[in-house]
C-alpha positions in Angstrom: 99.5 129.9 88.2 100.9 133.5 89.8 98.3 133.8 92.1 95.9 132.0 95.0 92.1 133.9 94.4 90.1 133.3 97.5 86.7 135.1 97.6 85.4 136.2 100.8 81.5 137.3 102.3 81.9 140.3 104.6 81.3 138.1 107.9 83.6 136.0 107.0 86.8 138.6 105.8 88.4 139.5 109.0 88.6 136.2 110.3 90.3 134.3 107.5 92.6 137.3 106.9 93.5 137.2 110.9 94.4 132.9 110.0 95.9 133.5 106.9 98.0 136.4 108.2 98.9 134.3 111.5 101.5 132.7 109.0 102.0 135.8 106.2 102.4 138.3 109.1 106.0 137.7 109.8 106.8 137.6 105.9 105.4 140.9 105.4 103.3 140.0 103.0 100.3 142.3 101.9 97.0 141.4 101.4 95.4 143.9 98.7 91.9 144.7 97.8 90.2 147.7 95.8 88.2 149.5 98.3 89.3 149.9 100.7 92.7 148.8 101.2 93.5 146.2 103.6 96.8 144.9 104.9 98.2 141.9 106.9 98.8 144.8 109.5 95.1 145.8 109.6 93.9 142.2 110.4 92.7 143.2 114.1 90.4 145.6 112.7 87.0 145.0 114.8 84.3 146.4 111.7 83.3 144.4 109.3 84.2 145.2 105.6 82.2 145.0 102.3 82.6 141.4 100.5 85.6 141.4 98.4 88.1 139.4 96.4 91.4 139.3 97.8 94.8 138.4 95.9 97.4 136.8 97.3 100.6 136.6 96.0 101.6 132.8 94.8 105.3 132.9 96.0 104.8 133.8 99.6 101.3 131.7 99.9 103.3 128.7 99.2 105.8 129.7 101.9 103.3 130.7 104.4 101.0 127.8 103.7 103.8 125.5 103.8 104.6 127.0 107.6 101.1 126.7 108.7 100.7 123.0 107.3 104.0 121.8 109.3 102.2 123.6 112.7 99.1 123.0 112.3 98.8 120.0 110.1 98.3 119.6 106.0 94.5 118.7 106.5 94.3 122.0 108.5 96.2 123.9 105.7 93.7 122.8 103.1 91.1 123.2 104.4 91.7 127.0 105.3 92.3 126.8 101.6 89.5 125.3 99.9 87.3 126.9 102.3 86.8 130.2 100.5 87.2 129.0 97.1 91.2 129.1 96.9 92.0 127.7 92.9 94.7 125.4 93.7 93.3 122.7 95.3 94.7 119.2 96.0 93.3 116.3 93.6 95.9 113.6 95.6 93.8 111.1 97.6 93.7 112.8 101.7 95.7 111.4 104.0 94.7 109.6 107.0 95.0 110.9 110.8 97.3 108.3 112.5 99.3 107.9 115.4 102.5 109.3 115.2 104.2 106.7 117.2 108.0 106.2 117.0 108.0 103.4 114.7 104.7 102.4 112.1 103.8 98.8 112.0 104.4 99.1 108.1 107.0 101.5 107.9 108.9 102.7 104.7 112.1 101.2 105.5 110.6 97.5 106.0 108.5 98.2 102.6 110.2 95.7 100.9 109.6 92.9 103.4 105.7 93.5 103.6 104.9 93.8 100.0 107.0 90.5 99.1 105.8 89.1 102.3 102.9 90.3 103.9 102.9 87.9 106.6 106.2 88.9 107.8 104.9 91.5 109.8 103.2 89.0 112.1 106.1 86.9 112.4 108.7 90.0 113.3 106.5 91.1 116.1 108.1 88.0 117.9 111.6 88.8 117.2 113.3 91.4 119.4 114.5 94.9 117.4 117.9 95.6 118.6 119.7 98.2 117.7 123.3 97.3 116.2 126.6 99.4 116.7 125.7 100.2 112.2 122.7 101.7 113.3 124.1 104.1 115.5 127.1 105.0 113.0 123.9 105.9 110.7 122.1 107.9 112.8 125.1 110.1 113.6 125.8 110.7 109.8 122.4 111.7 109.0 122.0 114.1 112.3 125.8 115.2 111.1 124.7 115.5 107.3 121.4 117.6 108.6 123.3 120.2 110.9 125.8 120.6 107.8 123.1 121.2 105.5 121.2 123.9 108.1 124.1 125.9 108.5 125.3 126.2 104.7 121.1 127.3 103.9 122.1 129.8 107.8 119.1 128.2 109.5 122.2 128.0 112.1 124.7 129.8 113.3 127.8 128.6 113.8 127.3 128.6 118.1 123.9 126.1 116.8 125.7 124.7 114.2 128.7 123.6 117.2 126.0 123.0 119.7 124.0 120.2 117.1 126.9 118.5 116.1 129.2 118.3 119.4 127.3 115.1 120.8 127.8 113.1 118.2 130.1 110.5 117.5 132.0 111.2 114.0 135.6 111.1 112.5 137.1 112.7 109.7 135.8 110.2 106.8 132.3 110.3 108.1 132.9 114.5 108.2 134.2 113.9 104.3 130.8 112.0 103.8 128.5 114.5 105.4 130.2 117.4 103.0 129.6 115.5 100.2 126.4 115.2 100.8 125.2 118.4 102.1 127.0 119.3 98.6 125.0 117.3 96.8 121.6 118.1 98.7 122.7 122.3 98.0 123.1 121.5 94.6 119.9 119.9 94.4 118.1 122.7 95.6 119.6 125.6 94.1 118.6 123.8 90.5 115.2 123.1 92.0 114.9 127.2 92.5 116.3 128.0 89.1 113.1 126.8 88.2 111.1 127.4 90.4 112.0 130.3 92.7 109.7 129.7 95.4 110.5 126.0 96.2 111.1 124.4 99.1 113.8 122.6 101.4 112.7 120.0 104.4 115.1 118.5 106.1 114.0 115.3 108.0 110.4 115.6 107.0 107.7 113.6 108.4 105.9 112.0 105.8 102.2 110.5 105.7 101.0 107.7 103.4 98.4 106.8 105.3 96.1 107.4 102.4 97.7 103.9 100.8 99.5 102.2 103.9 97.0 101.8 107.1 98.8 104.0 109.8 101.4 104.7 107.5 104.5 107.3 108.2 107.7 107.7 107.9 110.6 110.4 107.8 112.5 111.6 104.3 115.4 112.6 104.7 115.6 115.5 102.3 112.4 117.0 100.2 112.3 119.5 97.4 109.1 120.8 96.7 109.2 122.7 93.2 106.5 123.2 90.1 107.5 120.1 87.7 109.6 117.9 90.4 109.8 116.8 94.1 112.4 115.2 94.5 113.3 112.6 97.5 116.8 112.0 98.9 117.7 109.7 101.2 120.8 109.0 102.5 122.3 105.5 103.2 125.5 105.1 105.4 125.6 101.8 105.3 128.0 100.2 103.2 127.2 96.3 103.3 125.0 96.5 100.6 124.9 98.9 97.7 121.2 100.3 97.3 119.5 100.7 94.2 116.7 103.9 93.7 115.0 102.1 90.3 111.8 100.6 92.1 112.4 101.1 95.9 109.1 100.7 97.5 110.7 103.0 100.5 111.3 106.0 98.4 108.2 105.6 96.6 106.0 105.6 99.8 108.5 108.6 100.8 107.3 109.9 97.5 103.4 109.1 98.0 103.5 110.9 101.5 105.5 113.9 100.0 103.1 114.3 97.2 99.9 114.5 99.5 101.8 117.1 101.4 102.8 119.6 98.4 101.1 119.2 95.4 98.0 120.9 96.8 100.9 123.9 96.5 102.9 123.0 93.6 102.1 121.9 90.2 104.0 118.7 90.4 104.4 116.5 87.5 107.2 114.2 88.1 108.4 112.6 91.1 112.5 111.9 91.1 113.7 110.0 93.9 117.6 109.7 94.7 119.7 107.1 97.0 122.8 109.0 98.0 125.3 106.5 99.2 128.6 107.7 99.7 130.5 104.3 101.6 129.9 102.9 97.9 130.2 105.5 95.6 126.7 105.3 94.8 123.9 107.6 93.4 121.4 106.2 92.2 117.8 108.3 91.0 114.4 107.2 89.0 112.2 109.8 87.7 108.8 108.7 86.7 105.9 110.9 86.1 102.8 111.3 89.3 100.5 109.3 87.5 103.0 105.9 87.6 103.3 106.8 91.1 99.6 106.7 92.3 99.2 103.4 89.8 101.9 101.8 92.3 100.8 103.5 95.2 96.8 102.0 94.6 98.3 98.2 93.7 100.0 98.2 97.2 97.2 98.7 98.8 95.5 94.9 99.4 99.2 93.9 100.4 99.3 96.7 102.9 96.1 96.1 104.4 96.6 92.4 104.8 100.0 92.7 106.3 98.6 95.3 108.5 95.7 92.8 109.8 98.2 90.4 110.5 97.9 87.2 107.7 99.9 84.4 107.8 101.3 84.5 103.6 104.6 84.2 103.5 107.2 84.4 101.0 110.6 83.4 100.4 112.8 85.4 98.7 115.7 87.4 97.9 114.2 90.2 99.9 114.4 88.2 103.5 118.0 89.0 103.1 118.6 92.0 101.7 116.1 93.4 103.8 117.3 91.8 106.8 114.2 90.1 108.2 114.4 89.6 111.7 112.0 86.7 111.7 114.5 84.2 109.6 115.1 82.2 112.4 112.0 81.1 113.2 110.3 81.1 109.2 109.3 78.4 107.5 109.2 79.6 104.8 112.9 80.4 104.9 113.8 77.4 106.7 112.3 75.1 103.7 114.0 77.0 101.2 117.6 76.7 102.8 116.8 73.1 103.3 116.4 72.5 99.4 119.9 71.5 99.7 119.2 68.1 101.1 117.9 67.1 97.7 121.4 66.6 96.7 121.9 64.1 99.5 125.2 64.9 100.2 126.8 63.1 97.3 130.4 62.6 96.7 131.4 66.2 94.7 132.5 63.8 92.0 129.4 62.5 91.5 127.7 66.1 90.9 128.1 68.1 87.7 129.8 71.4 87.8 126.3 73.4 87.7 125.0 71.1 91.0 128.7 72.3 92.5 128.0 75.9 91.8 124.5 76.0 93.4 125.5 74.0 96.4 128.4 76.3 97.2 126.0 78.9 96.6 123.2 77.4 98.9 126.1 76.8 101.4 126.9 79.9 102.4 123.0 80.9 103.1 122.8 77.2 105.0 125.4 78.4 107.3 124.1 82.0 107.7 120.9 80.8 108.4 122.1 78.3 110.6 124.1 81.1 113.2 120.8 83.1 113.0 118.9 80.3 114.4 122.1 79.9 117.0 121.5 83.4 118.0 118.1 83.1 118.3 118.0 80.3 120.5 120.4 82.0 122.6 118.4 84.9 123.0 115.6 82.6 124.5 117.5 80.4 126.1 119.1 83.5 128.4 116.5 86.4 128.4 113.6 84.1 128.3 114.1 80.9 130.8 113.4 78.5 127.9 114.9 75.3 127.0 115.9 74.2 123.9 116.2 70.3 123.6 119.5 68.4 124.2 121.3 72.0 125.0 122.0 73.4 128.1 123.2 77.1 128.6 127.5 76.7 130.3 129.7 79.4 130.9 132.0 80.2 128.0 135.3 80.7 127.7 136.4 83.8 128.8 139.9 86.4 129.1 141.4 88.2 131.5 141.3 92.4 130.8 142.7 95.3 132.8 139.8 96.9 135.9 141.7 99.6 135.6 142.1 102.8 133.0 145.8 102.7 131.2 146.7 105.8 132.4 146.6 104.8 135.6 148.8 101.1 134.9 151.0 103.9 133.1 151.7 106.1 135.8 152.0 102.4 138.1 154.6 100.8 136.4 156.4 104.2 135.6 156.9 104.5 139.2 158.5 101.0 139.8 161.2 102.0 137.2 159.9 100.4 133.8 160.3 101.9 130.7 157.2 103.2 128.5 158.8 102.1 125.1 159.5 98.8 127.2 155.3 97.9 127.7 153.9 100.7 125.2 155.5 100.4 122.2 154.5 102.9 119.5 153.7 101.4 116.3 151.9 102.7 113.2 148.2 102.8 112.5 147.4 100.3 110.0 146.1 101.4 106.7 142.7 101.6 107.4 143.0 103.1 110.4 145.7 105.7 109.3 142.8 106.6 106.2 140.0 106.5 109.4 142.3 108.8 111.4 143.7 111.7 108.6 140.5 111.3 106.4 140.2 110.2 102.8 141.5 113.4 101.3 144.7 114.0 103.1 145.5 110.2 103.6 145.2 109.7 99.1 147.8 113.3 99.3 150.4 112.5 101.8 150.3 108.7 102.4 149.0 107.5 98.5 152.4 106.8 97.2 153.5 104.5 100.1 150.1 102.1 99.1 150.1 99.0 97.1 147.4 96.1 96.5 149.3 93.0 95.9 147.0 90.7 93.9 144.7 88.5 96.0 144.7 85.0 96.7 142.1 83.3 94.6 139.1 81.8 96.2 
């Protein structure tokens, strides 16, 4: 497909020039016709013109249209498409209007909580969502990663570029993290144009599935619109847990939302979704074709709209952990699968074969995970919410004494009664870690590699 026909009545020429050139305009693109000839600088003309045909080049349509769907909204962009006949028209099912709140009841992230358990969604909205010190880390990397990734396609300049990154809390290995991925996300794109010249680079895209997931948005972190593939990046800080890209509901509601925004513009066949996780040395891609994607995308459904009503199905599961539930503490669900370990009675160990050993040291560690969750929790209520909890009683915990006052004024105090610095500052080196933290992977492997050793660990 090279170019986008639309066919116009006379009535109805000037004003769809004048909407379509609100976006073309500032491209300089021409729009052509035969007789006579009309360009995106004649759209204020005030006489009607004879019916006609106009062409518009494929390349800069897509860019235009692309503009114009992110101000306007996609549903706006279509329909100023389909209107007058345009050819390319989008066969993916519409998306939804929906409130773009800050968080979606089912978001993308918590995907793989409500399609394993759909009832967990209910149960969540009674636990508080606190953001952790991980959190934060992440959402400096990615707004690093983003302003890295602007100024290396010179959508900043370097004052912006300074500006975007200078309130945010980074070190060197983080900086090492966010090159490597703007790298990667550069590389992505360039092969993406090699193909397909025209395509297309969002950065921190809002992305909506309504069309599958009631209410349904969320924001990818990287999308390449091209003829053959869009491809979804995310990136994942964290490094806890390694993520995997081969089935990831997330990415593939990323993907769903993506698709209903381009492929009314591109000829998409295949969708190839990427985890980029640098903490763990992990990429990790799928690539399946459009029509696997929809398949999955329509068998979600029920799930999503049960969760969204608010049912009480729960499941237990692998994915309570993994996905961090906030609702473990108070599940039964959960609570009856940790307590599975009581079937063993607590027998003597020489009583139990070696398989009965393994799982119970296994089930162990969850038993006492689970058990500080529910600690915490009932700390939580006990303080913030007035509440008692049977045979406990809130006391005041052990505490130790620290400084009221900054060191450098202690410094200058004790300086002037005489003491010496070395005598209550000593200097002593970083620790490894913190030596790698402070110089930065690179430089720390080159001038500090050779005076590194791993003695083997104990056994446990």
């Amino acid at each position: 497909m090279n170019s986008i026909i639309i066919k116009l009545e006379a009535a109805e020429l000037v004003s769809a020039i004048k909407t379509l050139a609100e976006s073309l305009v500032h491209n300089s693109v021409q729009v052509e016709k035969a007789q006579p000839e009309i360009k995106a600088a004649d759209v204020n003309a005030e006489e009607p013109v004879a019916s006609a045909e106009i062409k518009f080049d494929v390349t800069d349509v897509r860019k235009a249209i692309s503009e114009y769907g992110n101000k306007y909204g996609i549903d706006k962009a279509k329909t100023m498409l389909t209107k007058f006949g345009a050819e390319k028209v989008s066969a993916s099912p519409q998306a939804r209007r929906c409130r773009m709140t800050a968080h979606a009841k089912l978001s993308a992230s918590g995907a793989k909580k409500w399609i394993n358990c759909p009832g967990s969604v209910l149960l969540e909205g009674q636990c508080p969502n606190e953001s952790s010190g991980y959190a934060t880390e992440g959402t400096n990397a990615h707004a690093l990663g983003e302003a890295k990734i602007r100024f290396a396609l010179k959508e900043l300049t370097r004052y912006k570029y300074n500006k975007a990154v200078s309130g945010l809390e980074t070190d060197p290995s983080m900086e090492d993290y966010a090159d490597g991925y703007r790298d990667f996300v550069i590389e992505r794109y360039n092969a993406a144009k090699a193909v397909c010249e025209d395509a297309v680079i969002e950065l921190e895209k809002r992305l909506n599935f309504s069309a599958w997931v009631p209410e349904g948005f969320g924001t990818g972190d990287c999308i390449i619109a091209a003829d053959g593939v869009l491809e979804i990046i995310d990136l994942k800080y964290g490094k806890g847990v390694k993520v995997d890209a081969e089935s990831n509901p997330q990415l593939r509601l990323y993907a769903l939302g993506a698709f209903s925004a381009y492929d009314y513009l591109y000829d998409i066949e295949k969708i190839r979704m990427t985890i980029y996780q640098p903490r763990t040395d992990n990429i990790s891609s799928e690539e399946i074709p459009i029509a696997e994607l929809l398949t999955w995308g329509e068998g979600i459904k029920s799930i999503a709209q049960k969760a969204y009503a608010g049912c009480e199905e729960y499941h237990c599961g692998e994915h309570c952990d993994s996905a961090f539930c906030r609702a473990r503490a108070i599940c039964r669900a959960y609570a009856d699968r940790q307590l599975e370990i009581a079937r063993y009675d607590f027998a003597q160990p020489n009583k139990l074969s070696l398989e009965e050993i393994a799982d119970i040291i296994d089930r162990a560690a969850d038993l006492a995970k689970w058990a500080k969750l529910i600690a915490d929790y009932a700390l939580d209520r006990a303080v913030n919410f007035n509440e008692k909890i049977p045979g406990y009683k809130l006391v005041e915990g052990r505490s130790n004494r620290k400084w009221n006052a900054s060191e450098g004024v202690i410094t200058l105090k004790l300086l002037s009664k005489g003491c010496s610095e070395d005598s209550f500052r000593p200097r002593k080196l970083l620790t490894i870690t913190a030596m790698e933290k402070y110089l930065g992977k690179k430089d720390f492997a080159a001038w500090c590699g050779e005076f590194v050793v791993k003695p083997p660990g104990v056994p446990t």
